[in-house]
C-alpha positions as CSV (number, residue, x, y, z in Angstrom):
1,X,14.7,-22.8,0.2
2,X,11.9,-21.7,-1.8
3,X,10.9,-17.9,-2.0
4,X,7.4,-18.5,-0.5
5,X,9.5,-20.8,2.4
6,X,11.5,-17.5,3.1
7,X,9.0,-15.2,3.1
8,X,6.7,-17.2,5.9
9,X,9.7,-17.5,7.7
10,X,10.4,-14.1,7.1
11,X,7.4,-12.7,8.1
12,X,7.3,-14.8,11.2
13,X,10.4,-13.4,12.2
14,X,9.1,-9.7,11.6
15,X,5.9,-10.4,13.8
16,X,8.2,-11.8,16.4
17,X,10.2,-8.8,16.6
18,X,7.4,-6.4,16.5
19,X,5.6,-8.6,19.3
20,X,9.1,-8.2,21.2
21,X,8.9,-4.2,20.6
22,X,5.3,-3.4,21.3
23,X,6.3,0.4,21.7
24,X,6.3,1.3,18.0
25,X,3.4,-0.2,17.3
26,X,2.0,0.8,20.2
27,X,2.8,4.9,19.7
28,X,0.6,4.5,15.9
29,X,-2.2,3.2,17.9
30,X,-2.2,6.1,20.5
31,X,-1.6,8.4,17.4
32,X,-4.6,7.1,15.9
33,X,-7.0,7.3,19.2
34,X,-5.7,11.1,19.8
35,X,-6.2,11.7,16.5
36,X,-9.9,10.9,16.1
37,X,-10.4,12.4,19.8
38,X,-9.0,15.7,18.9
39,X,-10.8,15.4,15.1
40,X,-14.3,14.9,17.4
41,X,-13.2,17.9,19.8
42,X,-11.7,20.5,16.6
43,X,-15.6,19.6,14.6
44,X,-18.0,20.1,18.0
45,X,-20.5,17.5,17.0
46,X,-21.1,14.1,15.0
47,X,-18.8,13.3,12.6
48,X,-20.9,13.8,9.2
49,X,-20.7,11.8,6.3
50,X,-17.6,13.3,4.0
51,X,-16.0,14.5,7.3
52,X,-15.9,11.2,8.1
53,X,-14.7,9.9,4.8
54,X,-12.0,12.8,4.6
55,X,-10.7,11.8,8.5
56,X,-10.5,8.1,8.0
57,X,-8.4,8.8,4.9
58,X,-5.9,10.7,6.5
59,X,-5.6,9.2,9.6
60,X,-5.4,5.9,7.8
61,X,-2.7,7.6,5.8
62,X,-0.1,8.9,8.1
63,X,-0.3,6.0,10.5
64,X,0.6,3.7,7.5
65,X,3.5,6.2,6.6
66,X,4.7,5.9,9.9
67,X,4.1,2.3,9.9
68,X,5.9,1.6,6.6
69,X,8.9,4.1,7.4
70,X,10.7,1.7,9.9
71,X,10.4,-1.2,7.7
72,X,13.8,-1.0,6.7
73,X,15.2,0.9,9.1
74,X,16.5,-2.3,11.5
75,X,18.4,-3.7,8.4
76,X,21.4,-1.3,8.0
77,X,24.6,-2.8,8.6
78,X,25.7,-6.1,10.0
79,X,21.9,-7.3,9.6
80,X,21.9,-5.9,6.0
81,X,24.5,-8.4,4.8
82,X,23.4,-11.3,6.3
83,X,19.9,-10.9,4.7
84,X,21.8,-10.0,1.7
85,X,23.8,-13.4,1.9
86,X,20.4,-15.7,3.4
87,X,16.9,-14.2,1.3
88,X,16.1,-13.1,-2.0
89,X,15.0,-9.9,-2.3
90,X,11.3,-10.6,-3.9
91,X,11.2,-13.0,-0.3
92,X,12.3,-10.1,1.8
93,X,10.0,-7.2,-0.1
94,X,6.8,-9.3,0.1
95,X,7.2,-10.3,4.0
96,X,7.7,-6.5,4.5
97,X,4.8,-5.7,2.3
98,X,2.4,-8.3,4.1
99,X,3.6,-7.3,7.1
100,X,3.1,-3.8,6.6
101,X,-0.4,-4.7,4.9
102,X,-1.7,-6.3,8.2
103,X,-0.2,-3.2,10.6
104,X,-2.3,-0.8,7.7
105,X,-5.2,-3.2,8.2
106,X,-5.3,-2.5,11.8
107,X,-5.3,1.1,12.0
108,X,-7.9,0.9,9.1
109,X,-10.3,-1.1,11.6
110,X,-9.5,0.6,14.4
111,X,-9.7,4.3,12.8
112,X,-13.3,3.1,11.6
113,X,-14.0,1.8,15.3
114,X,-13.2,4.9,16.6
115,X,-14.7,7.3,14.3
116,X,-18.0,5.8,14.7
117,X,-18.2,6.6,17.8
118,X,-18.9,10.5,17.2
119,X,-20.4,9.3,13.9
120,X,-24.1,9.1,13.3
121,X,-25.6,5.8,12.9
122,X,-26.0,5.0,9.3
123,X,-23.1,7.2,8.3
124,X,-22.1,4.3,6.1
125,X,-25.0,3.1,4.3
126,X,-23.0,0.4,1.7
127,X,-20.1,-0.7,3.6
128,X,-18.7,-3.4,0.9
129,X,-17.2,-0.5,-1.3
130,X,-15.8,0.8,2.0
131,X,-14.1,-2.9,2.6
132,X,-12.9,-3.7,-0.4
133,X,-10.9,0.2,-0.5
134,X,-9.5,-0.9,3.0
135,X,-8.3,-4.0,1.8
136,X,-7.0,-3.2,-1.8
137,X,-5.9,0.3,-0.6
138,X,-3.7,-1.6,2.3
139,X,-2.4,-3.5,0.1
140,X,-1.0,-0.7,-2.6
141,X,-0.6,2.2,0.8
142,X,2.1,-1.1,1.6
143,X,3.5,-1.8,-1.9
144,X,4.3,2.2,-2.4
145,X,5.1,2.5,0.9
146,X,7.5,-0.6,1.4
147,X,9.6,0.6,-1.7
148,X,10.0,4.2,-0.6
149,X,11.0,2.8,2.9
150,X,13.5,0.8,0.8
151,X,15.1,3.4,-0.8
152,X,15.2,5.5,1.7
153,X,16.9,3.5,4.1
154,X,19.7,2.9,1.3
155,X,19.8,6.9,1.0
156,X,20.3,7.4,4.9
157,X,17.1,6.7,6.2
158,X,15.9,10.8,6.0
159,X,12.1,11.3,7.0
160,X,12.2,14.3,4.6
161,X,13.4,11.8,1.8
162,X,10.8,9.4,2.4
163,X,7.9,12.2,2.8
164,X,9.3,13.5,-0.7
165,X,9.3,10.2,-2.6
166,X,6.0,9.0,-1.4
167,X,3.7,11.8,-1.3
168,X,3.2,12.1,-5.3
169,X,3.2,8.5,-5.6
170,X,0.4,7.8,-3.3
171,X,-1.8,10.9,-3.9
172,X,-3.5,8.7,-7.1
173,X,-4.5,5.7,-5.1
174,X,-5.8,8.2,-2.0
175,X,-8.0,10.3,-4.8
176,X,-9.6,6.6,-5.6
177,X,-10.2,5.8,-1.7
178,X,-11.7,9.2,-1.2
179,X,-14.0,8.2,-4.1
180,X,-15.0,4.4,-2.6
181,X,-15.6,6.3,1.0
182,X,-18.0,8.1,-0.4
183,X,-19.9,5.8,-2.7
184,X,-20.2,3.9,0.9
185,X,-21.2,6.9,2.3
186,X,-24.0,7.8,-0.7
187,X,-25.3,4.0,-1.6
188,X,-27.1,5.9,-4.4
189,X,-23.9,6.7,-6.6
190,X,-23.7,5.2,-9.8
191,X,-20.3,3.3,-11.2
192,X,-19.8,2.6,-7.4
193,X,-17.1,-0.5,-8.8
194,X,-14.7,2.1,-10.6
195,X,-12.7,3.3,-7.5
196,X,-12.0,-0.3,-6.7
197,X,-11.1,-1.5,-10.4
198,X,-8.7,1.4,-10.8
199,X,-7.4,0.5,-6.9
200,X,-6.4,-3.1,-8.2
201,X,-4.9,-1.8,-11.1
202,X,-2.6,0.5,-9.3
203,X,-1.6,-2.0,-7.0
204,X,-1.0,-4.4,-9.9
205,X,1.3,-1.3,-11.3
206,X,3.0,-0.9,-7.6
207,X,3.6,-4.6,-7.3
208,X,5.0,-5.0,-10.3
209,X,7.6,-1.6,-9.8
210,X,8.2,-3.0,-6.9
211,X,9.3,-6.8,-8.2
212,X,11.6,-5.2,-10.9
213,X,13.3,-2.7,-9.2
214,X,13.5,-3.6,-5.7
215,X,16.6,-6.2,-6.6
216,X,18.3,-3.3,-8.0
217,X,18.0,-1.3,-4.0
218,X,18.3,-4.3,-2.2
219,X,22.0,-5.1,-4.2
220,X,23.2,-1.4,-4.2
């Protein structure tokens, strides 16, 4: 079977099980609506321009840790061997990575859906830089993310570990997000394209960490 085969049938398989197990996803969701209520209730008033840029970014953040964190978590044991003896690894990373890419895309849409509710109206005055960081941020917040989540369940599947291993690895790509926020927020900024540029490069760089050394985990 060919790798892209296996990860489409890979991927299905995760969406099935997460449609079967609505709860998980379902408890980021709520953390993301209490989030961005009790943001709105801490600040007293509309949610101004790089108060808004700084909330979406960390909401966006921890819900795609959390997201990310199980993503390995249901393949200790018995099920670890028999994707060990079916998939390649490369198959089984990138379903986890889409997968986990879509579930970052989500929150991303419904963080902004929610925050510009106690936003004022033209908060965002050039929204394209502000898509294009949701979408090439998902993608390397998923990369990082997925391989942490890998190594962590190989370690023993510690929280602490995976905190630990991901925060200085992601705190590069969140500086560049932070920057593309607010170049949607200002539509006056010059060099508005750099954020993004150095974005795609990093998730090039994750990617490519991720396709040589993920084997290596996955074997262990």
């Amino acid at each position: 079977m060919s790798t892209v085969r296996q990860i489409y049938k890979l991927l299905r398989w995760e969406l099935r099980l997460e449609w079967r197990d609505k709860y998980a996803l379902g408890s980021i969701f709520l953390y993301v609506i209490t989030t961005v209520v009790i943001a709105y209730l801490a600040v007293g008033g509309a949610l101004e321009g790089p108060v808004f840029n700084a909330l979406y970014w960390i909401i966006l953040f921890f819900g795609a840790t959390v997201a990310a964190g199980r993503s390995f978590l249901r393949e200790g044991g018995r099920r670890h061997f028999y994707y060990y003896t079916i998939a390649d690894p490369l198959a089984l990373l990138f379903s986890k990575l889409v997968f986990n890419a879509i579930i970052i895309w989500l929150i991303g849409g419904l963080t902004f859906g929610l925050l510009s509710l106690f936003a004022p109206l033209a908060v965002i005055t050039n929204p394209l830089p502000l898509l294009l960081a949701v979408f090439f941020g998902g993608i390397g917040l998923s990369a990082i993310l997925t391989f942490v989540s890998a190594i962590t369940a190989r370690a023993g599947g510690s929280g602490t570990l995976m905190a630990i291993l991901s925060f200085p690895l992601v705190i590069p790509l969140l500086k560049l997000l932070l920057d593309a926020g607010l170049y949607a927020i200002d539509a006056g900024t010059n060099d508005i394209w750099q954020p993004i540029y150095l974005t795609v490069a990093v998730d090039l760089i994750a990617l490519a960490v991720g396709i040589v050394l993920f084997p290596f985990v996955w074997r262990d």
